[in-house]
C-alpha positions, 0 to 999 in steps of 0.5 A: 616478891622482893629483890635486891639490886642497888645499881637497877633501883638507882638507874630506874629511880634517877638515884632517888629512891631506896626502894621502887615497886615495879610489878610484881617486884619490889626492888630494894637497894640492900638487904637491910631495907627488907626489914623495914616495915613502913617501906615495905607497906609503903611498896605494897600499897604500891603493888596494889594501885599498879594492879588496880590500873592495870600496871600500865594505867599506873605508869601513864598516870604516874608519869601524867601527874609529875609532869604536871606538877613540875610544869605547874613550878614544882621541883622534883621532890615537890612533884613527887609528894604530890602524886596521888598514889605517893600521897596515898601510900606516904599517908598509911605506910605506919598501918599495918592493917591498911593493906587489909582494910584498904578501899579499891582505888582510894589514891583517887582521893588524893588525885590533883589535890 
């Protein structure tokens, strides 16, 4: 189900993000972005990991990897890139069969890399 909130995705995402998956939402920051299809497919493949590890499994992990990132001397951005779902879903946001064809729990093909 897509939303559109621009104050609640600017707060959740520190003013970062267009667009930010929270299950079962996908919150957008205006109409507009709706037809944006890569974001979308990006914010999908979203809704598919958060399912995988159990929604919360999601946000722990999340949370894990960026702070290790940043500990290890990544600035946000950097850290960011680096997140095992964010790298999956950067990689396959232009395929639109990907959400189709997409093996379960494939972002760990990307974990600490």
């Amino acid at each position: 189900m897509i939303l559109v909130n621009q104050k609640l995705v600017k707060v959740l995402s520190l003013g970062f993000a267009n667009a930010i998956t929270l299950w079962p939402f996908i919150l957008l920051q205006n109409k507009e972005l709706a037809e944006d299809k890569p974001l979308l497919i990006h914010e999908q493949i979203h809704l598919k990991q958060q399912l995988e590890m159990l929604i919360i499994g999601f946000y722990l992990l999340y949370l894990i990897e960026y702070l290790m990132y940043r500990i290890k001397g990544n600035n946000h951005l950097e850290s960011y890139l680096k997140i095992s779902f964010e790298q999956e879903a950067y990689q396959h946001e232009h395929l639109d069969e990907y959400l189709t064809n997409r093996r379960s729990y494939f972002f760990l093909h990307y974990l600490f890399k």
